[in-house]
C-alpha positions, 0 to 999 in steps of 0.5 A: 500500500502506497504510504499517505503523506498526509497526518492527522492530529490523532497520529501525534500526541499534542505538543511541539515538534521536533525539528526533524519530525517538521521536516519529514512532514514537509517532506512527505505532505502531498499538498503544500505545507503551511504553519496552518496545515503543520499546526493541525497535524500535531495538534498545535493549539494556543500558545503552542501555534505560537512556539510553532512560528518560532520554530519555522522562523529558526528552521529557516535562519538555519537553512533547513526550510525556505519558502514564504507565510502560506507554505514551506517547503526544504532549503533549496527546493523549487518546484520543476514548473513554476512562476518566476520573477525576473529581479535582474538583468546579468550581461544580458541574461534574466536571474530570476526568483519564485513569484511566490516569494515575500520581500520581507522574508528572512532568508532570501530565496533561490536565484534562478538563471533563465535561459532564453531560446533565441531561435525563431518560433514554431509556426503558427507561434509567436516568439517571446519577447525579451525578458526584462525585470519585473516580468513573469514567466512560467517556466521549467526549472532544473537543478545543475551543479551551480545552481538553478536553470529555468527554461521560459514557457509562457510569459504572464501578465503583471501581479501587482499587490499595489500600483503607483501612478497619476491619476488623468482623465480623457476626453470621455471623461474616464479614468486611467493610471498612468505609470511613474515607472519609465519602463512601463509604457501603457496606462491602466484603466481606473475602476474606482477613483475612490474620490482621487483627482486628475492629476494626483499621486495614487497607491492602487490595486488590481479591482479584478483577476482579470486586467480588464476590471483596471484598478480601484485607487487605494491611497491618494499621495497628493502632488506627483510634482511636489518633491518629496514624492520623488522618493516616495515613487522609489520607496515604491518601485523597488519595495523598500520596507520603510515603516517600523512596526510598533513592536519594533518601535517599542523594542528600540526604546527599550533598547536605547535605555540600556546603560553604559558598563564603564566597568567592561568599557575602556574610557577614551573620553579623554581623548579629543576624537572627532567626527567629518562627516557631510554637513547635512549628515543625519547619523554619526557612526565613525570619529577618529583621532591620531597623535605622532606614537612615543615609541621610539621603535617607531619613530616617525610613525603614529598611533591612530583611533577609529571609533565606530558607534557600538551598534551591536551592544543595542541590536542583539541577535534574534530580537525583532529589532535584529530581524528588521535591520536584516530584512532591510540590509542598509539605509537608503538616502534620498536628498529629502529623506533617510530610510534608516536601517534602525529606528530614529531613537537609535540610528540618529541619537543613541548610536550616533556619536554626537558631539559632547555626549558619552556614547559606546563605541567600538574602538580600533586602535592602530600602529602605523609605521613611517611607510604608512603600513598598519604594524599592530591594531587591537578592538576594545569597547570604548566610551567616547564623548565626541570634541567635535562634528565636523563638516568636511569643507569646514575641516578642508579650510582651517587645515588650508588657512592654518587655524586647525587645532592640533589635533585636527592637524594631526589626522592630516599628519596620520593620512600623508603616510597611509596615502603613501602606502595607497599609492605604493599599492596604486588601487584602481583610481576613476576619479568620475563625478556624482551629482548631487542635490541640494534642497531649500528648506521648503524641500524645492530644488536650489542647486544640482552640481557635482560633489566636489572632492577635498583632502577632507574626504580623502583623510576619513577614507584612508582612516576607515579604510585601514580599520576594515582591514584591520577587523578583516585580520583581526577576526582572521587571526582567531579563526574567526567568521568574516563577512567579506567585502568583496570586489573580485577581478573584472571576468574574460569577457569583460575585459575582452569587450574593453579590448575590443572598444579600445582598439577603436580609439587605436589604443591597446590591453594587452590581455596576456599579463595578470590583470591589477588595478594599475594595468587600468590606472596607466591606460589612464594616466596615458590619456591626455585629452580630458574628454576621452579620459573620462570616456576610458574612465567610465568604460574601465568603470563598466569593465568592474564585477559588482562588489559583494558581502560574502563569507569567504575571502576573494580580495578587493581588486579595487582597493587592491587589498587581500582582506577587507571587510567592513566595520565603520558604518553599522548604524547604516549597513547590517554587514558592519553589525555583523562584522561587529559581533563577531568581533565580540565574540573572537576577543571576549568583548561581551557586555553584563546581561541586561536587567531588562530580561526582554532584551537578548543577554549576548550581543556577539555573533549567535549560532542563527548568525554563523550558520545563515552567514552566506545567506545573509550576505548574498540577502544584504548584497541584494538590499544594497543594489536595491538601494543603489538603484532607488537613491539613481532613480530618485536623483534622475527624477530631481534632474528632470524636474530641475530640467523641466522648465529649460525645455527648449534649451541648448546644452553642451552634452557628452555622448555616453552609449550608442544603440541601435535606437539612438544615443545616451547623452549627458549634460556636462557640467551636473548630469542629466542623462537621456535619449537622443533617438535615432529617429531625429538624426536624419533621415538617411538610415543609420547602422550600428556597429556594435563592436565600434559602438558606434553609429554610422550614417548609410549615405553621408558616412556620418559617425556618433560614438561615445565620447562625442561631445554635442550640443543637444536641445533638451525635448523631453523632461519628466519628472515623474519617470527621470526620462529625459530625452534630447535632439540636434538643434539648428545647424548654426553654432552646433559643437561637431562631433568627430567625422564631420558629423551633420553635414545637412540640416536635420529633419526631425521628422521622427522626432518626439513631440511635445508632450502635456505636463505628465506626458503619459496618455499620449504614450510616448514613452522613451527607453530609460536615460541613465544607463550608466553606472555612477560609481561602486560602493567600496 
């Protein structure tokens, strides 16, 4: 007799069940497996439902059970047909994840690599299209020996729990919800406006299973053009958890009232440390003091302190509090706001190292020879009260105009030989510019321009950059868990696709020597004309792997630096915290237990932290992309709206990317990225060379590549999407390009129209504008 996978209460006694006896149920259940369905075969009831949850939660941290609130099924399992969601595009190739899976879970889900057939459909069939993120696609998934495979059966409709948009109203009189999301072109019809008006910022839902019942509107957010809407449509986009549960909220103010041992603390309060930081920064998690060291074995070296906010003596392992800095993996920064990563009482006032209050820290202390070499270094947890928070450009002038005090003027002493050992190591130098937005006090826009780049920034650099690797051999000493941060070399492929784009601008990789950041920093170097420098710059850039946390070590290729981690921000990054308690844990740095017995009694790294380590990382890796991604989004959309009232205006641009469709330019001076479309080049036809990428008129030869410097006149620009788009103005006083480009007047037959103040019903929806990366997080 076939055996019955299937339990029922009267097989078990009651009581809670092991973890193996979960497992064999899960194992065996012929319908999927959910707490419901477990509780009812072991005859959970009452509190014990309670226990069971718990249980789950540990299974899945331990890497035993994956899967979402209505099923569980083991680690690792994905069913051989199933609906996957395409969450990245990786050199050309989808990665996938199942559709069923929750963003706030704790443990990320398995990446699935989809595998496109490019070859024509069958008769009668229709090929697919090209999967891009956010698609669905039921697909056959299979298992190799480095991971999943799906092969796309059937692409679906969008499921959406919730849409942003802006209401408008057509002629008829009838709603529709037009897209924020510039790779969304199609509006959709509103069923309910649930009293929302033309024109406004709406939260909405799907009325119906089918797509012809449109949406019902939910929330109205008020004016999509006011400011701070821009990064609320990120928060949006990209599901970024951003409200704290009150229990959550509770456990912090707990937490925050735990006091300061001095009896396990090494007082440093005597010390005069000091905080650099963004003049309008939120939190403090990093100060630094050095002073010329008395040893005379080390004469002409100096003894140096890196303060870091003791993040880890407030969120322990296993609290809700710990739970939701995982799921959230890092602040996110907008120009009007923070999504912190911990709630407001710790990340701005108990965790941050304000200026003149007594605060924990975990201090690195450092030995640095004359050459600029860390020689020794030991951790400690520290009181420190902060002398003083200072603003970058403040400290950059009192060291210029000679008014520093001492010790501000000894940090600068202490950075002349680390940056000496920086150059000797000659780390991958792309000196690329980042915007940056500044608001008035009414949140409007005052000023888009370039971050400017002082010794200040480069001092805290070196100091932080020294104490991660410190903290990466410091645990490395003890054998100790190590969440990495790595940046590993670019792959073959990629450096074979530079090869190739330099030999067009007559320049030469040689490929046959060990690839190292200064094989980049002399292509570099080499350049004289600054415009074709800083189209090297951004292709060397693009040449990069993303870096990534991780428990095993690969090096940092960027910062040419065998093992680095970090440990100077974990108010603001879950992989800092982590790094922290594992320090606590290696050299016996453990607090008294609290009295308040709510609280978790260890603040080092748990059995739960070490045994879901690389799940962790690879989750927090992904909370950082996401991040990076919304806070590009956000900037774009403040470009544009900055833009908008200069439509019509003529800019000096640089090429940035060639495509078959048209060209991405850039405003020089504070970015500004958009389409020009082929369509308003001309109207002679013009192929692609993807090789060359580069442009090439099929009658007049003309040629547009990167680096081109244009003036462009800007078309397009809305906020609401960050699209921008551009066209060739008159002929007169027009920059030209290189090979004797627009050699006739432009028709601008094809070019795009104008559009009303959003744009959307008339559907004229360009590809996304900013397709460059605008830095890596070291």
């Amino acid at each position: 007799m076939a055996r019955n996978p299937k339990r029922t209460p009267s097989a078990h006694k009651p009581g809670l069940p092991s973890k193996e006896q979960v497992m064999d149920f899960i194992r065996n259940s012929g319908t999927p497996a959910g707490k419901r369905e477990i509780a009812r075969a072991f005859g959970l009831q009452g509190q014990e439902k309670i226990a069971l949850k718990a249980l789950l939660r540990d299974m899945a941290d331990e890497g035993l059970i994956d899967g979402n609130r209505t099923a569980f099924h083991q680690m690792g399992g994905v069913p051989k047909v199933t609906v996957l969601r395409v969450i990245d595009i990786e050199e050309g190739e989808p990665i996938a994840i199942p559709d069923s899976w929750q963003p706030d879970d704790a443990v990320p889900p398995p990446k699935v690599r989809l595998i496109e057939s490019r070859g024509k459909a069958k008769a009668g069939q229709r090929a697919m299209p090209a999967l891009r993120r956010g698609d669905r696609v039921l697909a056959r998934t299979e298992e190799t020996g480095t991971g999943y495979i799906g092969h796309p059966m059937k692409k679906l409709p969008l499921s959406h729990e919730s849409l942003m948009g802006v209401i408008e109203i057509d002629g008829s009189g009838k709603g529709w919800l037009a897209p924020v999301d510039k790779s969304v072109r199609s509006s959709l019809p509103v069923a309910d406006l649930g009293g929302a008006e033309k024109g406004q910022l709406v939260i909405a839902e799907p009325a119906g299973k089918s797509p012809r019942s449109g949406v019902k509107v939910l929330e109205v957010l008020g004016d999509p053009l006011a400011p701070k809407s821009y990064s609320l449509i990120a928060i949006h986009k990209h599901n970024i958890p951003h409200v704290f549960s009150q229990d959550v909220l509770d456990e912090a103010e707990r937490a925050a009232r735990l006091p300061l041992s001095e009896d396990r603390r090494e007082d440093l309060r005597g010390l005069p440390i000091v905080a650099i930081d963004p003049a309008d920064a939120r939190d403090h998690d990093d100060a630094i003091w050095a002073a010329p060291d008395d040893d005379p074995q080390n004469a002409g070296g100096w003894k140096a302190v890196v303060a870091i906010a003791d993040v880890s003596f407030y969120v322990r392992p296993g609290s809700e509090l710990d739970r939701e800095a995982r799921k959230r993996g890092n602040s996110v920064y907008f120009p009007d706001r923070v999504v912190p990563m911990l709630p407001h009482v710790l990340s701005a006032d108990v965790c941050s190292l304000g200026e003149g209050e007594a605060r924990a820290a975990m201090a690195c202390h450092m030995t640095i020879d004359r050459e600029g070499r860390v020689r020794d270094w030991r951790f400690t947890r520290a009181i420190v009260q902060i002398a003083e928070v200072i603003a970058y450009e403040d400290a950059q002038a009192r060291i210029e105009d000679g008014t520093a005090a001492e010790h501000l003027a000894h940090l600068w002493g202490c950075w002349k030989l680390l940056h000496a050992a920086r150059e000797a190591r000659d780390p991958l130098d792309l000196d690329l510019p980042e915007r940056r937005v500044v608001l008035d006090e009414k949140g409007r826009i005052a000023e888009v321009a370039v971050r400017e780049r002082l010794d200040a920034h480069r001092v805290v650099e070196e100091f932080m950059i020294a104490a991660n690797v410190a903290a990466a051999k410091a645990l490395e000493a003890k054998a100790a868990p190590v969440v990495y941060r790595v940046h590993e070399p670019p792959s073959r492929e990629k450096l074979v696709a530079l090869k190739d784009y330099l030999a067009t601008m007559d320049r030469k990789l040689a490929l046959g020597q060990v690839v190292t950041p200064s094989l980049f920093n002399r292509l570099i170097k080499d350049v004289a004309d600054e415009a074709e420098k800083a189209l090297i710059m951004e292709q060397v850039l693009r040449s990069q792997t993303q870096a990534y946390y991780g428990p095993r070590n690969a090096g940092h290729f960027g910062l040419a630096l065998g093992s680095y981690a970090h440990f100077t921000s974990p108010i603001r990054r879950y992989s800092d915290l982590l790094v922290h308690r594992a320090l606590v844990e290696a050299y016996g740095l453990e607090q008294p237990r609290p009295k308040d017995h709510s609280i978790p009694a260890h603040s080092g790294l748990s059995d739960r932290d070490r045994a879901s380590l690389e799940r962790v990382s690879e989750a927090i890796s992904q909370t950082e992309r996401r991040a990076m991604e919304a806070e590009r989004d956000t900037i774009d959309r403040y470009v544009a709206a900055w833009l908008a009232g200069k439509v019509g205006e003529t800019f000096d641009t640089r090429v940035t990317g060639v495509q078959k469709f048209g060209l991405f330019a850039t405003i020089l001076g504070f970015g500004g990225d958009g389409l020009v479309p082929v369509s308003v080049l001309g109207d002679e036809r013009f192929h692609y060379d993807e090789r060359a990428q580069v442009l090439r008129g099929e009658q007049t030869g003309t040629e547009y590549r990167s680096g081109d410097r244009l003036k462009l006149r800007l078309a397009e620009a809305n906020p609401l999407t960050g699209a921008l788009k551009f066209e060739p103005p008159e002929f007169e006083g027009r920059i030209e390009p290189r090979g004797s480009r627009f050699q006739g007047k432009p028709k601008n037959k094809g070019g795009p129209k104008r559009q009303d103040k959003t744009g959307f019903l008339q559907g004229k929806r360009g590809r996304p504008g900013n397709i460059r990366h605008q830095g890596k997080r070291k």
